[in-house]
PLY file of the C-alpha trace (Angstrom):
ply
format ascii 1.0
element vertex 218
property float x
property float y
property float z
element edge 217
property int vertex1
property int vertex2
end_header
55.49 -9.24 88.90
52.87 -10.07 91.45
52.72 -13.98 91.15
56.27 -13.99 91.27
56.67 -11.77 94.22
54.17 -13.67 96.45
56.80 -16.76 95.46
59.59 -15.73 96.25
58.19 -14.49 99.80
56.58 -17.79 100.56
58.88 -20.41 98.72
62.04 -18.32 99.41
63.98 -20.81 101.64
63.80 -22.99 98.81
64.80 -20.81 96.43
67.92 -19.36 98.28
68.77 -23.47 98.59
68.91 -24.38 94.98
70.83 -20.64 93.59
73.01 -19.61 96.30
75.87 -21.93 96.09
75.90 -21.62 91.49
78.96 -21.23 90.16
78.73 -18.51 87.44
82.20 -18.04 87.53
81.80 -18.04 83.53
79.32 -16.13 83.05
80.71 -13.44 84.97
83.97 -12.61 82.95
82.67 -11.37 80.03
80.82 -8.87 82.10
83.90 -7.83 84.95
86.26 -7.65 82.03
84.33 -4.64 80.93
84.60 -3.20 84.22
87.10 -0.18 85.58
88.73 -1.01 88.32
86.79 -0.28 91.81
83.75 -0.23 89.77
80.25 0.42 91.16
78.00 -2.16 90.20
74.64 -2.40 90.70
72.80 -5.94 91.21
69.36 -5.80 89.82
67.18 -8.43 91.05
69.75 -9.68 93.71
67.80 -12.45 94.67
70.15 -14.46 97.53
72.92 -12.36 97.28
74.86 -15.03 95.53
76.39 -12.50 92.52
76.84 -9.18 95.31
79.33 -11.32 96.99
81.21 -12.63 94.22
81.69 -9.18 92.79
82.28 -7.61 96.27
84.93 -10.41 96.12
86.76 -8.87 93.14
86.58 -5.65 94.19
83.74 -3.69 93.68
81.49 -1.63 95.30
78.22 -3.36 94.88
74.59 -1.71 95.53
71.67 -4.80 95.28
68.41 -4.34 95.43
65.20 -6.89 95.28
61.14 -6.87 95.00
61.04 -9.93 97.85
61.70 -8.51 101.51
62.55 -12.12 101.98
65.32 -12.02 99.60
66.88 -8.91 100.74
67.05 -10.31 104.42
68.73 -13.40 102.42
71.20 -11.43 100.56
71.66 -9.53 104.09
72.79 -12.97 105.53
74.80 -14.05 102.49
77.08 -10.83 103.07
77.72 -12.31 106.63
80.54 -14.15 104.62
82.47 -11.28 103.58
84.99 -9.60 105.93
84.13 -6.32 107.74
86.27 -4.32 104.99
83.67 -6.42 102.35
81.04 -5.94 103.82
81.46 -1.65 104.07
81.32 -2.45 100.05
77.59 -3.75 99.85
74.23 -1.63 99.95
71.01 -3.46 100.01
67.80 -1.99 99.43
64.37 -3.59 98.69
62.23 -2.34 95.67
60.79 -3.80 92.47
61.98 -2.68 89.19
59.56 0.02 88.37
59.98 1.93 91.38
63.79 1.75 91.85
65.84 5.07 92.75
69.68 4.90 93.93
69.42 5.60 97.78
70.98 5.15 101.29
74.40 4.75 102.14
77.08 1.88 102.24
78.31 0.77 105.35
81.59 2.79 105.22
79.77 5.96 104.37
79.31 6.18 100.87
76.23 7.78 99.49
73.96 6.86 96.88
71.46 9.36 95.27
69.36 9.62 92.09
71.81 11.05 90.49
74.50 8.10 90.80
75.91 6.21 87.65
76.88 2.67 87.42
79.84 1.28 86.00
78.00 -1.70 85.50
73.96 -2.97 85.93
73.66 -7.12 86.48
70.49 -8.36 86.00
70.94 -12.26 86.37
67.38 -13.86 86.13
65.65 -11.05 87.03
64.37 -8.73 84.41
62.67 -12.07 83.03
59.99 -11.59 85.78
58.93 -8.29 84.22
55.94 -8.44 82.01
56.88 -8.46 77.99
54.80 -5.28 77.53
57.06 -3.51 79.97
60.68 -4.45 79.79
61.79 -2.33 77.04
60.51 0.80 79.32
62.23 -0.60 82.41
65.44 -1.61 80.54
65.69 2.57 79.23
64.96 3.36 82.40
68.35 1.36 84.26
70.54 1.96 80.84
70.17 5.92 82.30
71.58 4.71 85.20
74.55 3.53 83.40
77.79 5.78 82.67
78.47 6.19 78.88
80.76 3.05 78.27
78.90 0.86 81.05
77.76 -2.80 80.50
74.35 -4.31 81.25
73.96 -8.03 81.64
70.70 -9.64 81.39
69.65 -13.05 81.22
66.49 -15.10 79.70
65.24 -18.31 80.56
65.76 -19.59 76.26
62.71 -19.47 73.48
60.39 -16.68 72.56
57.74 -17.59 75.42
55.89 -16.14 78.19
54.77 -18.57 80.59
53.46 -19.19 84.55
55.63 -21.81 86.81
55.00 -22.67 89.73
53.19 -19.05 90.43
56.31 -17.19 89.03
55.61 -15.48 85.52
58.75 -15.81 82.98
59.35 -13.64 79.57
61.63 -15.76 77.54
64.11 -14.70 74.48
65.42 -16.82 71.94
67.74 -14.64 69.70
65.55 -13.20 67.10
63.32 -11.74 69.88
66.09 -10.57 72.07
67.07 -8.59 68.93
63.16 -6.95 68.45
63.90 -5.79 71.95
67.06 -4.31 71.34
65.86 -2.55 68.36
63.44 -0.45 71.23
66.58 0.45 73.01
68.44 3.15 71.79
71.94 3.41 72.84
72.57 0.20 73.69
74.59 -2.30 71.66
75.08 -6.14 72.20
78.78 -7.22 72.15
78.38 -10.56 73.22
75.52 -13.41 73.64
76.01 -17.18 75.13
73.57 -19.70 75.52
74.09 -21.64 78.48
72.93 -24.33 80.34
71.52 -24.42 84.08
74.14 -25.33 86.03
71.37 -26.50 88.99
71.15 -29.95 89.84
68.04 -31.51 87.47
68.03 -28.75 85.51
71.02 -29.28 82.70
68.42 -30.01 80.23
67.09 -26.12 80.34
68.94 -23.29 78.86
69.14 -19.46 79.36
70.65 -16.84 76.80
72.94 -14.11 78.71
73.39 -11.00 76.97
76.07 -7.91 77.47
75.23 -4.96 76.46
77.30 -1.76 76.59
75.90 1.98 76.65
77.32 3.96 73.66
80.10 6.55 74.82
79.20 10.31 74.62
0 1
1 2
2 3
3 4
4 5
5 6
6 7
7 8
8 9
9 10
10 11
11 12
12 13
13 14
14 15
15 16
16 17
17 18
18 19
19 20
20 21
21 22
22 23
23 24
24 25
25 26
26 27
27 28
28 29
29 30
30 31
31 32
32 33
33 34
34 35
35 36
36 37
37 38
38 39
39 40
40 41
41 42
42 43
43 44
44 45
45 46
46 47
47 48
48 49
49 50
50 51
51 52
52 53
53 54
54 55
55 56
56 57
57 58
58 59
59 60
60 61
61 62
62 63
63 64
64 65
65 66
66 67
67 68
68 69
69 70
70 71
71 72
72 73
73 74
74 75
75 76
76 77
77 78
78 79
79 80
80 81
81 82
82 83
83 84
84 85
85 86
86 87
87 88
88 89
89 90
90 91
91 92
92 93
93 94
94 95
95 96
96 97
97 98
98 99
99 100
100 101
101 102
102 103
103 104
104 105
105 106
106 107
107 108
108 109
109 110
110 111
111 112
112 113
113 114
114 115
115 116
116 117
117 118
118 119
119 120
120 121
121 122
122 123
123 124
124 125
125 126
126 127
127 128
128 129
129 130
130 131
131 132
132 133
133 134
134 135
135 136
136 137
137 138
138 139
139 140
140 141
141 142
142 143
143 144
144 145
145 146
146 147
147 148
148 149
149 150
150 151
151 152
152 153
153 154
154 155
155 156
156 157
157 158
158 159
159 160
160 161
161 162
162 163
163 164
164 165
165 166
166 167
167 168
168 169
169 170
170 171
171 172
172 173
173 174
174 175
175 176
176 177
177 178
178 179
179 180
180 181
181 182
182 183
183 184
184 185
185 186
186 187
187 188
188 189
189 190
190 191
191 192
192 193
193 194
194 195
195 196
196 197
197 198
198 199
199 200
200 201
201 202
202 203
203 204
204 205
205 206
206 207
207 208
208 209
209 210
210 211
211 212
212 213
213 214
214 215
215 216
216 217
């Protein structure tokens, strides 16, 4: 994730311009719908803090983390639109995926540890940074982190591809090759897919495929 780290650190502002103010209203239900209510949810890859506040919004406790010190401090000034009683629901920690470990505390004293569960792990745009080799590892790795029952979103920019843009590395999945992953995942099942389009200005003509995944039940 190197080339995209350095990116998001020096284009950041940028960045934080074009994603903070998507609406992903629908591409949110079929994920919170799945959700208990009060559900801890952790937001992997939190980039501007965009989806933490939304789901914050609804209700849940939400622990975020990012590779990009730059984004964290972003996310950190997105939650500066959330009440005080919000804001004691949001944890934000900086790490990349390979190193991550539940830690610290919420605001209103609420501990995280390596032994916390999710109800839910979103992973909007994120996981597509990590190199093609690795994601099935890293994607075992967070399903542990998920309670039996929980749901894992991911999303891919669309069509079996990796490329480099604009210094940022990006593992694409058309269907078929979202489904070879899957098949390295034991334990998780896909109960729904959507392709959809970007929703950023100039971009309607590209296309990403979200995918909800759910942790078999013990």
């Amino acid at each position: 994730m190197d080339d995209s780290y350095r990116y998001y650190e020096t284009d950041g502002d940028r960045f934080v311009r074009e994603t903070r103010d998507v609406d992903l209203s629908g591409v949110y239900d079929p994920f919170v719908k799945r959700l208990p209510p009060g559900a801890l949810v952790l937001d992997a890859g939190c980039g501007a803090g965009r989806d933490t506040v939304a789901f914050v919004r609804m209700g849940y406790r939400v622990a975020a983390f990012d590779a990009s010190a730059a984004m964290v401090a972003a996310t950190e000034e997105t939650l500066t639109a959330l009440v005080p009683v919000q804001r004691a629901q949001a944890h934000v920690l900086l790490s990349r995926f390979e190193d991550f470990v539940p830690t610290g505390t919420f605001p209103d004293g609420v501990g995280l540890d390596p032994g916390t569960r999710f109800d839910g792990i979103w992973a909007c745009a994120s996981l597509l940074h990590v190199r093609r080799s690795e994601l099935s590892g890293v994607m075992r790795r967070f399903a542990d982190l998920l309670v039996p029952g929980g749901v894992f979103y991911t999303s891919f920019k669309y069509g079996d591809e990796e490329i480099l843009r604009n210094n940022r590395y990006f593992n694409g999945y058309d269907e078929p090759a979202f489904a070879r992953l899957l098949a390295d995942l034991p334990g998780l099942h896909l109960v729904h897919q959507a392709i959809t389009r970007d929703v950023r200005p100039g971009r309607e003509n590209e296309r990403w495929l979200n995918n909800y995944l759910v942790k078999e039940s013990i």
